[in-house]
C-alpha positions in Angstrom: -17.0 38.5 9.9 -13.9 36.4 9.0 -12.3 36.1 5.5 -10.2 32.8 4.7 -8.9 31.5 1.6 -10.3 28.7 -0.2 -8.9 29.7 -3.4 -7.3 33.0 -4.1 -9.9 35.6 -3.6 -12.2 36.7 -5.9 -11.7 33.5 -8.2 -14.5 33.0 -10.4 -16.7 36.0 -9.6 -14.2 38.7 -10.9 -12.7 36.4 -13.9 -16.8 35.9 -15.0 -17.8 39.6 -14.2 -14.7 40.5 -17.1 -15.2 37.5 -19.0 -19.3 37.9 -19.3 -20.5 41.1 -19.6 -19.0 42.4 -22.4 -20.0 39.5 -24.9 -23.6 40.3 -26.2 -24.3 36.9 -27.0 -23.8 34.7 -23.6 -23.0 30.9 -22.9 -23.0 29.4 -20.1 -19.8 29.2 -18.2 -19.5 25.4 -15.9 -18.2 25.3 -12.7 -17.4 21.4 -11.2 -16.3 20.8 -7.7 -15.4 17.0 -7.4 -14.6 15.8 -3.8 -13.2 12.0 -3.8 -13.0 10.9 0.0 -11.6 7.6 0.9 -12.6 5.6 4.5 -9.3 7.4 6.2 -10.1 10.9 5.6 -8.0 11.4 2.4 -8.7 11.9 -0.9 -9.1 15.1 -3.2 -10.9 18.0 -4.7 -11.3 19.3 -8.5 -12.3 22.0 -9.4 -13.1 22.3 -12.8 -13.8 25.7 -15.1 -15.5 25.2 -18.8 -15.2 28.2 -20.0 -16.0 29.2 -24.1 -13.2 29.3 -25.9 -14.2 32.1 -27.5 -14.4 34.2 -24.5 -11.1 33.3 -23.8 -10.0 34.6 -27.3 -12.1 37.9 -26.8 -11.2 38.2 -23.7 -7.4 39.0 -24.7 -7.8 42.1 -22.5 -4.9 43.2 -20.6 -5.9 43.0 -16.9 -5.0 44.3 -13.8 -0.7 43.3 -13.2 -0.4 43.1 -16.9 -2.3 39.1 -16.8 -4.5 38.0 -19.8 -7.8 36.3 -18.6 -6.4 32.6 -19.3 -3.5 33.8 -16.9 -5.6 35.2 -14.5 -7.7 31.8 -14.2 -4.4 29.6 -13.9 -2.9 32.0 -11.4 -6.0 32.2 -9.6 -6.4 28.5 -9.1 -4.8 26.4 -6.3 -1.6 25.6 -7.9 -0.8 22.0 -6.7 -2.0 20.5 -9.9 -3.4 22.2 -12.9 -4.4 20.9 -16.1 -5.7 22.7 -19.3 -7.7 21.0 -22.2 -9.8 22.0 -25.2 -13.1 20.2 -26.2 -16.4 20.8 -28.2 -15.2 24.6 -28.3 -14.5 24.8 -24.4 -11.4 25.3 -22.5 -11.2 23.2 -19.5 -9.1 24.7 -16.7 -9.1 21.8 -13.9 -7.1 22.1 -10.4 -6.7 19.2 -8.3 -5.5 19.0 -4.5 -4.6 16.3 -2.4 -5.6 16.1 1.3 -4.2 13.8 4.0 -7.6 14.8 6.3 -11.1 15.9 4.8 -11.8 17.9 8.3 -8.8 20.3 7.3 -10.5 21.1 4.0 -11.9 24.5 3.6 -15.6 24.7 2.1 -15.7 26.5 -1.1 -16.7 30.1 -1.6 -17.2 31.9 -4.8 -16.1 35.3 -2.6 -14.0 33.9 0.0 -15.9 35.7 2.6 -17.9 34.8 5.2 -20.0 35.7 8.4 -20.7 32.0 9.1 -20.3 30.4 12.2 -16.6 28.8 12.1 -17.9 25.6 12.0 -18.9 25.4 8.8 -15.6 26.9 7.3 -14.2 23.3 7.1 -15.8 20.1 5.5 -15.9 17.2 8.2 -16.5 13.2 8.5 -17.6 11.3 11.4 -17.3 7.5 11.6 -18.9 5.3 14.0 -17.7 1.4 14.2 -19.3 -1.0 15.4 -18.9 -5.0 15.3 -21.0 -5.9 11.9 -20.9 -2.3 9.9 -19.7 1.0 10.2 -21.7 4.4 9.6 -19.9 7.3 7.7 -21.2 10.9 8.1 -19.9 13.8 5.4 -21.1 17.7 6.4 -19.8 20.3 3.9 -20.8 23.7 3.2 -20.7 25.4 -0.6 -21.7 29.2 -0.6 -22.1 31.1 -4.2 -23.6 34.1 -3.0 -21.6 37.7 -2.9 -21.8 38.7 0.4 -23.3 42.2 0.3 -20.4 43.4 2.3 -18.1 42.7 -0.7 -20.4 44.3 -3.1 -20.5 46.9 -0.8 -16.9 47.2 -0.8 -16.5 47.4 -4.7 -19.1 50.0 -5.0 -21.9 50.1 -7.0 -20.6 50.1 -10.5 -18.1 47.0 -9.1 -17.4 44.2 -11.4 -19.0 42.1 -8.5 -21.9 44.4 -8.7 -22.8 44.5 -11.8 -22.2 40.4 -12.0 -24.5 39.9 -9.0 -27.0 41.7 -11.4 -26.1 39.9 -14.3 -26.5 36.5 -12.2 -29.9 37.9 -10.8 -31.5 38.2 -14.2 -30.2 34.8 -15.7 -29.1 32.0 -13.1 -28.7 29.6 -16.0 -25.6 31.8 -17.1 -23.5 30.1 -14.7 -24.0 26.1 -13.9 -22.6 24.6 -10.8 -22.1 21.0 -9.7 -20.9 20.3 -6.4 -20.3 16.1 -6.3 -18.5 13.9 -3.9 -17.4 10.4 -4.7 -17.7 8.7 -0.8 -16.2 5.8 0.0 -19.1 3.7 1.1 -22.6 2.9 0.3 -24.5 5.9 0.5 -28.2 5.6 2.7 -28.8 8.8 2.8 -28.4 12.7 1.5 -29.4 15.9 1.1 -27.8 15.9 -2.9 -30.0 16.5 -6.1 -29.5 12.9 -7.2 -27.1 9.8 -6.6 -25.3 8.6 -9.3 -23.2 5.5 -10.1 -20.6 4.4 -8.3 -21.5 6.6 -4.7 -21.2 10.0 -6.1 -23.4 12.5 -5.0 -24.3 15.3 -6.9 -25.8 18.3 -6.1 -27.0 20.6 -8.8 -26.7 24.6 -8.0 -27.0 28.0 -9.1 -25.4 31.3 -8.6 -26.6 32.9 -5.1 -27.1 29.0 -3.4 -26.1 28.6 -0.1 -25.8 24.7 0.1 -25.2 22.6 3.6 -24.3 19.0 2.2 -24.9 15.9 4.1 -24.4 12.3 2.9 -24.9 9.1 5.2 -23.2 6.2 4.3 -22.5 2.2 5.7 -20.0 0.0 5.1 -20.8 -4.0 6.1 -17.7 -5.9 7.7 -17.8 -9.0 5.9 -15.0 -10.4 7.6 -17.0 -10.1 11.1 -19.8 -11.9 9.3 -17.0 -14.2 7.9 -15.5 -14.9 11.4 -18.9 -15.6 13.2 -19.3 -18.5 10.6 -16.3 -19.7 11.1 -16.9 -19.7 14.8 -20.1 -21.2 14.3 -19.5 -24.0 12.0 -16.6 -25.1 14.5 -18.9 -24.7 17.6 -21.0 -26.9 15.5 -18.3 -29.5 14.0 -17.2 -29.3 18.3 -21.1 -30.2 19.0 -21.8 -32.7 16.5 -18.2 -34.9 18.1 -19.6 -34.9 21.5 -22.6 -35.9 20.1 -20.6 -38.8 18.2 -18.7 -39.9 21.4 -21.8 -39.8 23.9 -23.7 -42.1 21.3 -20.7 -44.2 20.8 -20.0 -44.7 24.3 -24.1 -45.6 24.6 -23.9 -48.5 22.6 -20.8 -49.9 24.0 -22.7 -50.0 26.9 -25.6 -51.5 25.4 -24.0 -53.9 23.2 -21.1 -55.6 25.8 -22.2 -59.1 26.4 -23.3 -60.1 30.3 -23.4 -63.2 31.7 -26.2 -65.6 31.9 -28.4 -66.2 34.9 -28.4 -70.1 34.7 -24.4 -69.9 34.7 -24.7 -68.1 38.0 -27.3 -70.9 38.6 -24.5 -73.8 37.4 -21.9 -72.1 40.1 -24.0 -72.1 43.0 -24.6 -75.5 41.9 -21.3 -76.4 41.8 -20.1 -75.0 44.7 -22.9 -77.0 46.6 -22.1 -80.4 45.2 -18.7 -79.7 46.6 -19.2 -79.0 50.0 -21.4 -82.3 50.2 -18.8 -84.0 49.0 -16.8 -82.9 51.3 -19.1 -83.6 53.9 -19.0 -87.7 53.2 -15.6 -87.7 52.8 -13.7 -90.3 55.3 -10.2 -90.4 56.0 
């Protein structure tokens, strides 16, 4: 078993687990993870947090190293970018990372714990190219079920415990969209539905265990470009030898020869000469 860190551990299980179960009267709580990619491997991941805003307020509950629950979800967030907002009584905590390589990306993990092979603890793109297209293939791996090991580990009257039961008896309480904007056409995938613009979506629930797989083709125009260009000179180059073979026919055709009577005339000629030659007398 290997543990890595995707975010810092025990993001949104332990924040929901204190946030949830002490309001009688639950809404649901939204969790976004936005993947752009672009065609050389970079691009960059949101995640996104809609949480009521008055959970937030009831949650004022000093927690463990003196943090209130909206400073426990901004410290537990990847901290390269982090914007809050309120809207339609939600507060909107949204992290976003840059990447230079998808295939150095780490999938997410609600628990940020795994027994997986180590193949699926990184997202990865494969592109083949060819002369006329190129094919794009995107594998990624999104796990939102507690490991029993970590339940284990908190005991049985854990927060994670008791929110793995909470999560058991209402999957609706916590609504999870996993997207990814690719950077070509999209053929094929594995997602819930394709929406505008490439973007993949995939709609999941607490406990899902998700491989993703999108297939995606991107035309060269400028091959198809370059082979008409090719061929309409191959053709201009065809249709001039065609123009100077026909030319060079009808010069042919069309030069003048010389009549057979005047061949006639000079034989003639040359006879009357050499019989006048004949009767000449010095």
């Amino acid at each position: 078993m290997t543990r890595f860190k995707v975010i810092k551990p025990l993001l949104i299980v332990l924040l929901l687990a204190i946030l949830i179960l002490p309001i009688t009267s639950c809404e649901n709580t939204f969790l976004d993870i936005y993947t752009r990619l672009n065609t050389d491997y970079s691009g960059t991941r949101t995640i996104e947090i809609a949480v009521k805003t008055e959970y937030l307020k009831k949650g004022e509950i000093i927690l463990e190293q003196n943090e209130s629950l909206y400073d426990k979800i901004l410290t537990a967030l990847p901290q390269e970018k982090i914007e809050t907002s309120e809207q339609d009584d939600y507060t909107y905590f949204i992290s976003t990372i840059e990447f230079s390589d998808i295939n150095f990306l780490q999938h997410f993990s609600i628990d940020n714990y795994s027994d997986v092979p180590p193949e699926r603890f990184y997202a990865k793109m494969e592109v083949n190219d060819y002369f006329f297209y190129s094919e794009y293939f995107f594998y990624d791996y999104i796990d939102l079920k507690i490991e029993d090991a970590v339940i284990e580990a908190g005991g049985e009257d854990g927060d994670l415990a008791r929110l793995a039961d909470l999560f058991d008896a209402d999957e609706e309480l916590l609504e999870v969209t996993y997207q990814v904007k690719f950077p070509v056409n999209i053929i094929q995938s594995n997602a819930s539905k394709i929406g505008d613009d490439n973007i993949a979506i995939w709609e999941l629930s607490f406990g899902d265990q998700e491989n993703i797989y999108i297939e995606g083709k991107k035309t060269k125009y400028l091959s198809y470009l370059l082979v008409v260009i090719l061929g309409l000179i191959g053709l201009f180059i065809l249709f001039l030898v065609i123009i100077l073979l026909y030319s060079r026919r009808r010069r042919r055709i069309s030069k003048p020869k010389k009549p057979y009577y005047a061949y006639d005339n000079y034989f003639k000629q040359d006879k009357n000469y050499d019989s006048l030659n004949d009767t000449d007398e010095y």
